[in-house]
C-alpha positions as CSV (number, residue, x, y, z in Angstrom):
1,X,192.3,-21.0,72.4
2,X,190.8,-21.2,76.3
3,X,187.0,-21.8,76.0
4,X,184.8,-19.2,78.0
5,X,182.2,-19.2,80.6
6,X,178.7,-17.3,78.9
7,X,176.0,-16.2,80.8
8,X,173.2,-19.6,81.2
9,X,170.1,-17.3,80.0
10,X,172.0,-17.6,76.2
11,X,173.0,-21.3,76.6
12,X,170.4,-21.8,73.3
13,X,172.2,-19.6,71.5
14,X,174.4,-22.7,71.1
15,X,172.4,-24.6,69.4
16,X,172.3,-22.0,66.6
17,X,171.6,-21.9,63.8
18,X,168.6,-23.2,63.7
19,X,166.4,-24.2,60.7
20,X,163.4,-21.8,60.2
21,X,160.1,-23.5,60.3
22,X,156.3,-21.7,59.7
23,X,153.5,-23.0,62.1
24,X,150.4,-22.6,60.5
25,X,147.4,-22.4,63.1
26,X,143.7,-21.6,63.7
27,X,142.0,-19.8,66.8
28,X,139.0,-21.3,68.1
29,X,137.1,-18.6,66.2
30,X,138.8,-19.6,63.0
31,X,141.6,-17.2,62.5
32,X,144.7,-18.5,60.5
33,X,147.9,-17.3,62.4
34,X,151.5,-17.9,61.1
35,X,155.0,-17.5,62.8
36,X,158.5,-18.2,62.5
37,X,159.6,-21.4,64.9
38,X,163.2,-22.4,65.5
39,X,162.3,-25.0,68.3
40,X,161.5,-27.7,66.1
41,X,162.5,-31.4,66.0
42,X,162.2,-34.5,64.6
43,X,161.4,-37.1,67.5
44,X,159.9,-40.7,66.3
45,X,160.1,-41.7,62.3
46,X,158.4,-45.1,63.1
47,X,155.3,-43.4,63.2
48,X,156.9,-40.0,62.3
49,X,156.1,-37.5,64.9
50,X,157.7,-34.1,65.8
51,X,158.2,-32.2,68.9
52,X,157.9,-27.9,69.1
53,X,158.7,-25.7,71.7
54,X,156.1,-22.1,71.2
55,X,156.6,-19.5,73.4
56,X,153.7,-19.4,76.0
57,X,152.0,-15.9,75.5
58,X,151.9,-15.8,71.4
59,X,148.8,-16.4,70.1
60,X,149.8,-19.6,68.3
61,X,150.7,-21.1,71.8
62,X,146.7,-20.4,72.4
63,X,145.7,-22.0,69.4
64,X,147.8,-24.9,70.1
65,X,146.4,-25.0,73.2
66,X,142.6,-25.2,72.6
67,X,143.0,-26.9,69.0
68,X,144.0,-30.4,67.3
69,X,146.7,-29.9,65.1
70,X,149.1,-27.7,63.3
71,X,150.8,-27.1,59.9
72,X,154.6,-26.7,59.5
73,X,156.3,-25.0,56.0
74,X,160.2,-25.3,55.7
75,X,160.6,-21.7,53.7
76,X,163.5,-20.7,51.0
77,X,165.8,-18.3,52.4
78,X,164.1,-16.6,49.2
79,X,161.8,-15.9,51.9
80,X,162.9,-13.8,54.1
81,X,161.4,-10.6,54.3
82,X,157.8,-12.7,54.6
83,X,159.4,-14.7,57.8
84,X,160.6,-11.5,59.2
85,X,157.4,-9.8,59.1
86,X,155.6,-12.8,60.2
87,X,157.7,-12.6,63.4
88,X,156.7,-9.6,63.9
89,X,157.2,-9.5,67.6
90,X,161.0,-9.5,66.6
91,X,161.0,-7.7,63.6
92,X,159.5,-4.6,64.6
93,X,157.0,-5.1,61.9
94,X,153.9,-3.4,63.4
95,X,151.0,-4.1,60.8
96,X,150.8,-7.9,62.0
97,X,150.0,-6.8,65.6
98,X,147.3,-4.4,64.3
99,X,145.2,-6.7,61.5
100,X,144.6,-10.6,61.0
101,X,147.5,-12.2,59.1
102,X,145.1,-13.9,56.6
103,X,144.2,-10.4,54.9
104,X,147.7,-8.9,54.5
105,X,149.3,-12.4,53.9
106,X,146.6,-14.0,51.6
107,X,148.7,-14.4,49.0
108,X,151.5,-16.1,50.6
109,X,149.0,-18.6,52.7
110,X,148.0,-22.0,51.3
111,X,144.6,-22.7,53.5
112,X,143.1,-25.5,51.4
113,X,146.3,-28.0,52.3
114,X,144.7,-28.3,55.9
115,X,142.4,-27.6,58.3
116,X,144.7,-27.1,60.9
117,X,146.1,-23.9,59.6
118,X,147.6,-22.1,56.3
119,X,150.7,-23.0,55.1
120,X,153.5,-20.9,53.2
121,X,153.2,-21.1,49.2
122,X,156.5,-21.6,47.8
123,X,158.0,-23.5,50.4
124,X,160.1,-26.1,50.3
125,X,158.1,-28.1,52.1
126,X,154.9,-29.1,53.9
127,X,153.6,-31.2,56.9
128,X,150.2,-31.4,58.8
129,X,150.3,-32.8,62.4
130,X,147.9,-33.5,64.8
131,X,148.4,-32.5,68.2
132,X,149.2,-36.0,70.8
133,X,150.5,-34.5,73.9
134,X,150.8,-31.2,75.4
135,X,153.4,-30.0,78.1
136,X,152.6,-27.0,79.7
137,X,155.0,-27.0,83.2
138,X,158.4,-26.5,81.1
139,X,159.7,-22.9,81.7
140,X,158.3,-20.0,79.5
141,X,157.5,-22.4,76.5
142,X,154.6,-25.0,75.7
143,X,156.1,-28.2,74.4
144,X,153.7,-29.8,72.0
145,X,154.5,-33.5,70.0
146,X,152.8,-33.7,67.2
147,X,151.9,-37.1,64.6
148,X,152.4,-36.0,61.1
149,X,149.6,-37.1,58.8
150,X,150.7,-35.5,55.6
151,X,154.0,-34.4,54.0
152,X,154.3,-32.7,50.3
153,X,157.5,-31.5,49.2
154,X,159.0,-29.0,46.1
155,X,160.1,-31.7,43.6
156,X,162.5,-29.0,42.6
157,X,164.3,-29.5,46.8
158,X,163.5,-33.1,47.1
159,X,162.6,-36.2,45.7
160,X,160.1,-38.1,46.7
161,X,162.2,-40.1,49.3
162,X,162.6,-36.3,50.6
163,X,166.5,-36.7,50.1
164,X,168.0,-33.4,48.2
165,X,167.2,-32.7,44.4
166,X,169.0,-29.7,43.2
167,X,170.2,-27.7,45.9
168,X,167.8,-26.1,48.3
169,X,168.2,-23.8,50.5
170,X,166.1,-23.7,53.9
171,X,166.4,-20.2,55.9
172,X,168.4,-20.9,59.3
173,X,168.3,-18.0,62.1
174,X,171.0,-17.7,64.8
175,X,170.0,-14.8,66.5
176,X,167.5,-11.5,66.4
177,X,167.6,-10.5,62.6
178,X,171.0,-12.8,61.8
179,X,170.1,-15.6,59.2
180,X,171.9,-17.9,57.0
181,X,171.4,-20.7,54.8
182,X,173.3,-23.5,53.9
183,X,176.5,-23.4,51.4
184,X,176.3,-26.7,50.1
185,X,176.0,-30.3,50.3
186,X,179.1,-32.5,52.1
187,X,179.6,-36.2,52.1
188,X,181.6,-38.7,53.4
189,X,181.6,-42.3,52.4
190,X,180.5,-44.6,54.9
191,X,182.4,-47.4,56.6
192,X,182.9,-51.0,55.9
């Protein structure tokens, strides 16, 4: 089948789908803020450190901005309807635009893992990170790397190597309000 020429302005599209990741942060005046982030990556492991792209005029860009650090949740596709509303830009969901997230989602936050911000209780995973570098001359995004200080994991998801117990199953987002998740574990052996 001939391949065909799409319009730039989607090439990210491309690199969908994209694991679903919660940034947990605080304003300067101490507010706990949560959204959905697809633009994040893995860029050193020796020390770990990751790199996330946050669109420039969200709050948790600000807070990014003018704080020290950050939390990140992996959530269960379980999760869903809480990421949706929590990206509420996208989602149409109103009341998080209107009220702070940390009285209609106080149940779902964890804010005693770090002072950074909450992160998302049943989760399939945690890290905090402090801020090292940010980039702010990139396009419509902030890039921020980040050192991760500490990790804690569902020992139902993974062992304590972080390699797959069981079968989880992270929430990845292609477009909009199109999600999926994954369908199973593939290997191959290696070669000698």
């Amino acid at each position: 089948m001939p391949m065909q020429q799409v319009a730039l302005e989607r090439a990210h599209r491309l690199l969908a789908p994209r694991l679903v990741f919660m940034v947990g942060t605080r304003s300067v005046d101490n507010v706990v803020d949560m959204i959905p982030v697809s633009n994040v990556t893995s860029v050193s492991t020796a020390p770990e450190m990751i790199a996330l792209a946050v669109y420039r005029e969200w709050q948790t860009c600000d807070n990014l901005l003018h704080g020290e650090g950050l939390t990140v949740s992996v959530p269960m596709a379980e999760q869903l309807e809480a990421v949706w509303k929590l990206g509420g830009k996208y989602s149409g969901y109103a009341k998080v635009a209107t009220a702070p997230k940390s009285a209609e989602f106080r149940e779902m936050f964890d804010e005693g893992f770090s002072t950074y911000g909450p992160v998302l209780k049943g989760a399939i995973g945690w890290m905090e990170c402090r801020t090292v570098r940010k980039l702010t001359d990139l396009g419509d995004h902030v890039l921020f790397v980040a050192s991760v200080l500490k990790v804690m994991v569902d020992p139902r998801c993974y062992d304590k190597n972080v390699l797959p117990a069981g079968s989880p199953k992270p929430l990845m987002q292609w477009v909009h309000n199109k999600f999926a998740t994954s369908g199973g574990e593939l290997s191959i052996e290696y070669f000698e």
